[in-house]
N, C-alpha and C positions, 0 to 999 in steps of 0.2 A: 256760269261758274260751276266748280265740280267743290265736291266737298271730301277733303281724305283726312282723317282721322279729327271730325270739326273743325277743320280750316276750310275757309271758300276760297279759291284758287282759281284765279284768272282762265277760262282756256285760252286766251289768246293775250299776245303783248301786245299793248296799247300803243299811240304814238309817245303818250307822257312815259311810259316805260320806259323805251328808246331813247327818250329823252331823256331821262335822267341817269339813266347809265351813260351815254355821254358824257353828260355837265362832270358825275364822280371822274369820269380816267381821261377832265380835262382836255375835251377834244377841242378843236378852234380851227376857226373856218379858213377856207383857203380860196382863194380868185374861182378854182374852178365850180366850186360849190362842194364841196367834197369838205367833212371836218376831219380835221387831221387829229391822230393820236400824239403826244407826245413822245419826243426821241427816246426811244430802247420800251416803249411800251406798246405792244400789239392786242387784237384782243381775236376771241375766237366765235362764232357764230354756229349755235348749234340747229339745225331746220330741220324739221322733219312736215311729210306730205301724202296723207292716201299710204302710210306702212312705209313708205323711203325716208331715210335721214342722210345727213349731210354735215361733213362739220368744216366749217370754211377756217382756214387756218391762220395765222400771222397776218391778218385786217391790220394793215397802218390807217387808213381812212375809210367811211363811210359817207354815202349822199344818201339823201333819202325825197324821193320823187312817190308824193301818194302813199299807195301801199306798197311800190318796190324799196326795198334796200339795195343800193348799190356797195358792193364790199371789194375794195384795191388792195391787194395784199402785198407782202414785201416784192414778192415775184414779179409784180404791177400785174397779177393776172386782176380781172373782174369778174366780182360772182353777180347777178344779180339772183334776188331772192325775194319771197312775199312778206313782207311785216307781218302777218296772223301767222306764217310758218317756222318765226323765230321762237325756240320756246327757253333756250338758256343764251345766258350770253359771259363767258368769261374773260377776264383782263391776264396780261402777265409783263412784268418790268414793274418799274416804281416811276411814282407820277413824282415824287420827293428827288429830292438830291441825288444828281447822276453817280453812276454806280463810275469807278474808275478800274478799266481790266487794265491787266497786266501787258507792258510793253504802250500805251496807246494813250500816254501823256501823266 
């Protein structure tokens, strides 16, 4: 742990981490092993490694084997990436009551 302004601060995200960021934005499992995000809710994966970062963008699902994350995004590209090199992770869309856009019911 590092310490910035008396707070002790993880350096690395743990599997419970991971996991509970899941369980909040709602994810739920699918046949292939992959937890899927909920419809119009993607989330972003920020990793950084040795001075490089990476920000994996629009994750509709994650698998997690070990310490890889595996990340499908709407593209259906795959990132995979190290669990210790995940250091943020943010959500976007609402897990609540689908949003209704315009023209599309």
């Amino acid at each position: 742990m590092s310490s910035v302004t008396g707070w002790d601060i993880p350096e690395d995200m743990t599997p419970e981490h991971f996991d509970q960021i899941l369980k909040n934005a709602q994810a739920k499992g699918e046949k292939d092993g992959y937890l899927a995000l909920p419809d119009g809710v993607t989330m972003m994966l920020y990793v950084a490694h040795a001075g490089a970062s990476l920000s994996v963008q629009r994750v509709e699902a994650v698998k997690v084997d070990g310490e890889l994350i595996y990340a499908r995004t709407s593209k259906r590209e795959t990132f995979a990436v190290v669990r210790a090199d995940v250091f943020a992770v943010a959500t976007e869309g609402s897990t609540g009551t689908p949003v209704r856009r315009a023209g599309f019911g």
